[in-house]
MARMAR-736174 format. One record per atom (N, C-alpha, C): z, x, y; residue in one letter. Coordinates in steps of 0.2 Angstrom, whole numbers, plus 2048, in hexadecimal, padded with zeros to 3 digits. Atoms other than C-alpha are relative to their C-alpha. Layout:
N
ZXYA ...
***
This chain:
114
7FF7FB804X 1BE198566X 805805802X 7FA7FC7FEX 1CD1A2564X 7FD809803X 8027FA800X 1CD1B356CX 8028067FEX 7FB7FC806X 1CE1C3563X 803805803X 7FB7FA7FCX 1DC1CF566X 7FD806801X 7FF7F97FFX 1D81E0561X 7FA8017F8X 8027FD807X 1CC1E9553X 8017FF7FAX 7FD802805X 1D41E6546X 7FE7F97FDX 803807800X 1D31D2549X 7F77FF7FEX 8058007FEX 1C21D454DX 7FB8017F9X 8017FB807X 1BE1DF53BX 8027F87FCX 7FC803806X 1CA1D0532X 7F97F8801X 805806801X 1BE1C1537X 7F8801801X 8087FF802X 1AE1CA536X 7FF7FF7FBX 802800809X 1B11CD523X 8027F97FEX 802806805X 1B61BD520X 7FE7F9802X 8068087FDX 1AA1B152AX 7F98057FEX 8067FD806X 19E1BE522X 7FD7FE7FAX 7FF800807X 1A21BC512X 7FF7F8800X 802808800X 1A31A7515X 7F97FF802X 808802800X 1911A751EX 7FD8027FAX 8047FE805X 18B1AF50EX 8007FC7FBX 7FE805806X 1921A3503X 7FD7FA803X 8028077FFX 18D19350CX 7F9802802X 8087FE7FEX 17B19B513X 7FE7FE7FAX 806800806X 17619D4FFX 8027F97FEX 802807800X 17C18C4FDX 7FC7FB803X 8028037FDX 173185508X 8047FC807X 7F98047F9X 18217E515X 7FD805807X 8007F97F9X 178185526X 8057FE806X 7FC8037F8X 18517952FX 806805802X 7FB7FA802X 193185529X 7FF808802X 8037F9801X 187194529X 8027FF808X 8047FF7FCX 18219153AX 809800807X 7FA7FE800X 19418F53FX 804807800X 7FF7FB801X 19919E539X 7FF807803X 8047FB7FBX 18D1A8541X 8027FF806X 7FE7FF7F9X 1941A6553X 8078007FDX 7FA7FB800X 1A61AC54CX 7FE8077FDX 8027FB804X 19E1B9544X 7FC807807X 8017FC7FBX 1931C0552X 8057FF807X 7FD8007FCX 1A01BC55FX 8088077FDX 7FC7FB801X 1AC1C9554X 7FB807801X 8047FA7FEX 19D1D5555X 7FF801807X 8008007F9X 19C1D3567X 808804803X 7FB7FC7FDX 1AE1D7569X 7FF8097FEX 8017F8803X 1AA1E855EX 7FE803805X 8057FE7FCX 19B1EB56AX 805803806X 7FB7FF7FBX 1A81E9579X 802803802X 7F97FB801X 1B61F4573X 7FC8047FDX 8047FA803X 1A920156DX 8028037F9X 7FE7FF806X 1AE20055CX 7FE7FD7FAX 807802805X 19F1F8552X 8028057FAX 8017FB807X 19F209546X 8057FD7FBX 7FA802806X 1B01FF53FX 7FD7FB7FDX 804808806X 1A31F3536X 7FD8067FAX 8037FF806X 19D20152CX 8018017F7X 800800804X 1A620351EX 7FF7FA7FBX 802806803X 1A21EE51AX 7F88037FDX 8077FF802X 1911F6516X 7FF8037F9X 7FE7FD80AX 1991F9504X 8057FA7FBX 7FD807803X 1A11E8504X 7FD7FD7F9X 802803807X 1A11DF4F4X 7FD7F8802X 8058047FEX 19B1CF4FDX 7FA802803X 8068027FDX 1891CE500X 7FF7FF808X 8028067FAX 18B1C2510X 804806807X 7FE7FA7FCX 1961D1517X 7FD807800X 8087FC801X 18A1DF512X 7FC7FE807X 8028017FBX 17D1D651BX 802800807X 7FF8007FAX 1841D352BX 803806802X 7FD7F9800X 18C1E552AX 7FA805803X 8057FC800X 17B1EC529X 7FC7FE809X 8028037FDX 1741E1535X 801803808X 7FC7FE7FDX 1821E4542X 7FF805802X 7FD7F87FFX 1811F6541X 7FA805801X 8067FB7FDX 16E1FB543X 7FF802806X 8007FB7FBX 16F200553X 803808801X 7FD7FB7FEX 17C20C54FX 7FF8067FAX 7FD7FB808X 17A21253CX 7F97FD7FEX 808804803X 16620D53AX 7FE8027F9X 8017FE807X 16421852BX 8037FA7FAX 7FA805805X 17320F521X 8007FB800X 7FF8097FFX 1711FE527X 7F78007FBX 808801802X 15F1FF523X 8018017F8X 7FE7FE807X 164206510X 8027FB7FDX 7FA806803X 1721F750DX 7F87FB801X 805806800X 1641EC513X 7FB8007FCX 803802808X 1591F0505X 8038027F8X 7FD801806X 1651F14F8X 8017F8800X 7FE808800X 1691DF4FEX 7F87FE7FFX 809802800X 1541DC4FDX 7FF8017F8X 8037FE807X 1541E04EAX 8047FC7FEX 7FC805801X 1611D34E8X 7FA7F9800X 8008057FEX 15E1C14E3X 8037F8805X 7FB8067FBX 15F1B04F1X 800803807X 8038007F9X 1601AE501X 801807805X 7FC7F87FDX 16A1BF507X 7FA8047FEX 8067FA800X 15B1C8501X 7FA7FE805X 8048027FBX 14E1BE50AX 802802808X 7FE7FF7FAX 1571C151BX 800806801X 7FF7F9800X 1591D3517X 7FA804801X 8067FB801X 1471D6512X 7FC7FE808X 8058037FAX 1401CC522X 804805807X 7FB7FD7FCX 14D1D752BX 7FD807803X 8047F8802X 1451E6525X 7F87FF802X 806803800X 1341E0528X 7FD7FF809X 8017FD7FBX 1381DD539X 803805804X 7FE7F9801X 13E1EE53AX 7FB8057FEX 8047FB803X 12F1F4533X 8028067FAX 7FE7FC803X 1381FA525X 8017FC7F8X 7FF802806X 1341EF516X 7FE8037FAX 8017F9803X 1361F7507X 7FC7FB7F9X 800807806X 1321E44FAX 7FD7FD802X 8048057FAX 1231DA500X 7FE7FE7F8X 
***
């Protein structure tokens, strides 16, 4: 796996291995999904790193779904109110991105849709 430079990079292939696990997850493709999830968390890890995670939060108003989620996901350690919010907007939704969200929130103690 290539290594990533700097923030910015880091932001560029979050949102769009994001946005691709969303699309191939509700298809059903977890060969792809599952793929993607280890560049996706390997771009979060750099975040974590470089102490610059908060640069995920504006995705928490992205027009992908698959980037939402993971924004939210991402970001409850730092921004729990807001991530928890995006996560049940994403639970009122239909398909699979809801189902992740509500089980999210659930184990979170925070489901709002049972």
């Amino acid at each position: 796996m290539k290594k990533i430079k700097n923030t910015e990079e880091a932001l560029a292939i979050f949102k769009q291995y994001a946005n691709m696990h969303g699309l191939v997850y509700n298809k059903g493709d977890y060969k792809d999904a599952n793929k993607y999830h280890v560049i996706i968390t390997n771009a979060v890890d750099y975040l974590i790193d470089n102490k610059s995670l908060i640069e995920l939060s504006p995705f928490l108003n992205d027009e992908s779904e698959g980037v939402k989620l993971w924004a939210a996901i991402s970001l409850l350690p730092i921004m729990k109110d807001k991530a928890i919010n995006t996560l049940k907007m994403i639970e009122q939704n239909k398909g699979l991105m809801s189902v992740t969200a509500h089980y999210k929130l659930l184990e979170l103690g925070n489901n709002s849709n049972v």
